[in-house]
C-alpha positions, -999 to +999 in steps of 0.1 A: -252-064+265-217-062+277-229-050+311-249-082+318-224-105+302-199-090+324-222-099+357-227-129+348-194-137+346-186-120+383-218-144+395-203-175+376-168-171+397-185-163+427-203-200+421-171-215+420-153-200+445-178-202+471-207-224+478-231-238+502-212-273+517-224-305+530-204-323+555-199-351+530-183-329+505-160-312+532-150-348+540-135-356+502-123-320+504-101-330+534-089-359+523-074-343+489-062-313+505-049-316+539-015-308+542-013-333+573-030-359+560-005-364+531+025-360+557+006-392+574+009-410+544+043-404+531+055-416+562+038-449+558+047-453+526+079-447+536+080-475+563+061-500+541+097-495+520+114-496+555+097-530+555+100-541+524+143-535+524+145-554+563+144-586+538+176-579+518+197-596+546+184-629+546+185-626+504+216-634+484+238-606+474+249-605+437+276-582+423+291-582+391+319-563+373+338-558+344+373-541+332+397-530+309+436-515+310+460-505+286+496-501+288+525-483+261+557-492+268+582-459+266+604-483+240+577-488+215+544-481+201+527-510+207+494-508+235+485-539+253+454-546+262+439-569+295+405-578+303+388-586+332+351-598+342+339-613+379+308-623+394+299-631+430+276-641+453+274-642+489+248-654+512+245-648+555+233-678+569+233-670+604+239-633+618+228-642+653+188-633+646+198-597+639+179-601+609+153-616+621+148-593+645+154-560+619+120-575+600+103-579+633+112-542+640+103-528+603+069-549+606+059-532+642+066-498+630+046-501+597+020-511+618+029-481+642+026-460+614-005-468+601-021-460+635-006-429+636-025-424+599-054-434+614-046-410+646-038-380+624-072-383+603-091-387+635-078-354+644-082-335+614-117-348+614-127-339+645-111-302+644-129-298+607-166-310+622-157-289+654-156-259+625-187-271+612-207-274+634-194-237+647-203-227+612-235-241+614-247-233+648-235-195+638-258-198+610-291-206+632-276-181+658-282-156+631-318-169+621-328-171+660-311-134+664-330-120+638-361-133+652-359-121+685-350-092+676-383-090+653-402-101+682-384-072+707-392-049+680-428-054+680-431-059+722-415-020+714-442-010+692-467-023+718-456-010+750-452+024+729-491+020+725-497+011+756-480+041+769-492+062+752-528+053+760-518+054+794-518+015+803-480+012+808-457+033+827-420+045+815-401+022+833-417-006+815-413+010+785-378+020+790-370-016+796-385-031+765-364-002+743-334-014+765-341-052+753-346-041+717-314-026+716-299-056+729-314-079+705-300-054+680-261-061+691-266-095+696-281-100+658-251-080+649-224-099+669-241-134+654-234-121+621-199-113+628-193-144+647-211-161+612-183-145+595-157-157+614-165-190+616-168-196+579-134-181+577-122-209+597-138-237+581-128-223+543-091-221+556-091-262+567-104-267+538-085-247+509-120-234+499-143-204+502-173-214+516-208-196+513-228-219+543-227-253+559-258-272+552-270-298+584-275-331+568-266-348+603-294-370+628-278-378+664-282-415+665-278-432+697-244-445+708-255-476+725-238-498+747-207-508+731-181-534+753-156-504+755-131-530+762-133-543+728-135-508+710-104-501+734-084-525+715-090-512+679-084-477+687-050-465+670-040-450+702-036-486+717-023-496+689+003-469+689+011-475+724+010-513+719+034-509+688+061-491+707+058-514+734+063-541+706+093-524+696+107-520+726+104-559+736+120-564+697+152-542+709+157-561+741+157-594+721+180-583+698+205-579+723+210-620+718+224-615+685+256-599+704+264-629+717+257-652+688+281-662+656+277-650+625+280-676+593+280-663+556+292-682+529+303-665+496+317-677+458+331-656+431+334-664+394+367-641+378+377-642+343+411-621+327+424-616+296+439-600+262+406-602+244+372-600+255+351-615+268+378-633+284+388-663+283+411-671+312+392-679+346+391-690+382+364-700+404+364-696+441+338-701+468+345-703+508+325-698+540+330-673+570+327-680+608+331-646+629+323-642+669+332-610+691+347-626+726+349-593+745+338-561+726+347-543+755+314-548+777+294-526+750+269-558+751+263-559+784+253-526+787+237-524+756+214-556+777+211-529+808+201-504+786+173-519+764+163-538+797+152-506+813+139-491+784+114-522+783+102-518+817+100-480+814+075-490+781+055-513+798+047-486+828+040-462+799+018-485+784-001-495+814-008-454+821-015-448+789-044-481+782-060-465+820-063-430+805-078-441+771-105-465+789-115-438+809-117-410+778-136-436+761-161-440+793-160-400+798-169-390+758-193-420+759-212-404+786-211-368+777-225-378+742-253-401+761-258-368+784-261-343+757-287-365+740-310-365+768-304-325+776-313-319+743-348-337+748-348-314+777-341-288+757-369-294+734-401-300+758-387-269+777-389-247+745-421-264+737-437-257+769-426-217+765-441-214+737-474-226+747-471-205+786-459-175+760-488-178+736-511-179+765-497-144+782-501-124+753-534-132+751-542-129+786-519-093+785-536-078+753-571-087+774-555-068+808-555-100+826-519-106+832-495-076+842-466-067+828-438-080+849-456-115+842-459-114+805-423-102+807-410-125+823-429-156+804-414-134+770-379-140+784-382-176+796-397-182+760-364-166+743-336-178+767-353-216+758-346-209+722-314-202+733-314-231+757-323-253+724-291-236+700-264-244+732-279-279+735-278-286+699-237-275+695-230-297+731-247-324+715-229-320+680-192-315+693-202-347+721-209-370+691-178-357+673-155-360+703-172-399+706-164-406+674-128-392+677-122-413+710-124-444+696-105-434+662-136-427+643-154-400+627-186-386+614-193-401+575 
């Protein structure tokens, strides 16, 4: 009783801990456990707070404070006490758009920042479905391994027969052992590559996992206006963003040769008992303006000049190189699509030829080096089919990932 309690137990954890996965569960497991993922998003959350403090400088500023001393006089015993309590307030009404600018600034890179969120996920996504679909492929890699090498087995087993009945000669025969053994490593290698690959995929995601299950249909990409997905994708955005801020940085230049106005009031109060009851109010308003700060604003113009210019050639490379990856993975997914229709009728039509020549070769009216070569087509087409499918799965991923997608 303890015997099958215990291995029931061992089968329970190894449940848990392992487990065939769909690509919609990896997906939820990404998102909860991805290390960069949640870097992405503390960072923006960290700039939305970036954002959210830019606005203290065009708020009023409130302070408060309170006080107490005591003094003994060396002559006598007697303490005296003093009490004291002040409130201000202060208010900048004009810091030469500084401010202004500073929100400007805090607002581009919030929205910088939740590109690169976007950015990092696409990423993440597209390595995890490139280990996928490795995982997956590996898996019908072993299937189609262990069928060829069933079907070398018995071509063995004939030409054996056929040998030894004196219808084949040893060099044929020699050849099909030679194939079998073959087969044999390659159905081994598949499994090792099977383990590999699951490795891979249980390490991105923080879980052991048994097998990927396919739950995926290629769908057609279309004919999208990729000068509109252009504009949505977080690269341009990114790019855009820093262009944004670099514009900001040059404008804020202005501000060095602009006033600043603030105007401030204070309410103090003193004396021997609290709260106290002795007080003064004051209230006045500040004009300040830098003639000469030793050139540091003229350069400062040079400076921030250049670095514009140097962001809008960056920009204008950068928007060149992302139209054309977005026409480039458009038309490798749109290729692979049609080479995997290819791929089909080509395996469909060795399958019929390679039906056909074993009958004909059982019957003696095909010879050997014909049905051999019509058994080989037939098995380098299922081959042909396996390549096309993972082309055609890492081109729809690498789609999705150009424009800042992913699969869902």
């Amino acid at each position: 009783m303890k015997k099958y309690f215990l291995t029931a137990l061992i089968l329970l954890i190894i449940s848990v801990s392992s487990f065939p996965l769909t690509w919609k569960e990896a997906l939820t497991l990404a998102e909860k456990n991805s290390k960069e993922i949640a870097g992405a998003k503390k960072q923006l959350e960290a700039s939305e707070w970036s954002y959210r403090k830019a606005f203290s400088s065009i708020l009023p500023q409130l302070s408060a404070s309170a006080g107490m001393s005591e003094n003994t006089a060396d002559s006598t015993t007697e303490v005296s006490r003093s009490y004291s309590s002040a409130f201000s307030v202060s208010q900048t009404l004009f810091s030469g758009l500084e401010n202004i600018y500073n929100i400007q600034s805090a607002y581009a890179d919030l929205e910088y920042q939740k590109a690169t969120l976007l950015s990092v996920k696409t990423a993440y996504y597209y390595d995890l479905r490139s280990a996928y679909i490795d995982a997956l492929v590996a898996q019908e890699n072993v299937g189609l391994s262990r069928q060829i090498l069933k079907q070398r087995k018995q071509n063995t087993k004939l030409i054996q027969l056929r040998y030894d009945s004196g219808r084949e000669d040893q060099g044929n025969l020699l050849t099909t052992k030679a194939d079998q053994a073959n087969s044999e490593h390659d159905y081994s290698a598949a499994r090792r590559d099977l383990k590999l690959s699951l490795l891979k995929l249980s390490q991105l995601l923080g879980k052991d996992v048994l097998n990927a299950e396919s739950d995926t249909k290629f769908s057609s990409a279309g004919e999208p206006d990729l000068d509109q997905v252009l504009r949505s994708t977080p690269t341009y955005i990114i790019q855009q963003k820093q262009l944004e801020l670099a514009e900001i940085s040059k404008n804020k230049n202005i501000s060095e040769y602009l006033p600043s106005i603030s105007l401030s009031a204070s309410r103090r109060s003193t004396g021997d008992e609290w709260p106290p009851n002795t007080g003064s109010n004051s209230w006045g308003w500040n004009l300040s303006y830098s003639f000469l700060p030793g050139g540091s604003n003229i350069a400062d113009s040079f400076i921030t000049g250049s670095q514009l210019d140097a962001a809008r050639y960056d920009f204008e490379v950068s928007i060149k190189q992302l139209r054309y990856d977005l026409e480039n993975a458009l038309l490798n997914y749109t290729n692979a699509l049609e080479l995997l229709d290819v791929a089909k009728i080509q395996l469909a039509a060795a399958k019929e030829r390679v039906d056909i020549s074993q009958a004909k070769y059982m019957n003696g009216l095909v010879a050997y080096d014909e049905w051999y070569r019509i058994e080989n087509t037939y098995i380098q087409a299922q081959k042909g089919l396996l390549s096309a499918e993972r082309t055609t799965f890492l081109a729809e991923a690498a789609w999705h990932k150009s424009y800042g997608g992913w699969i869902k």
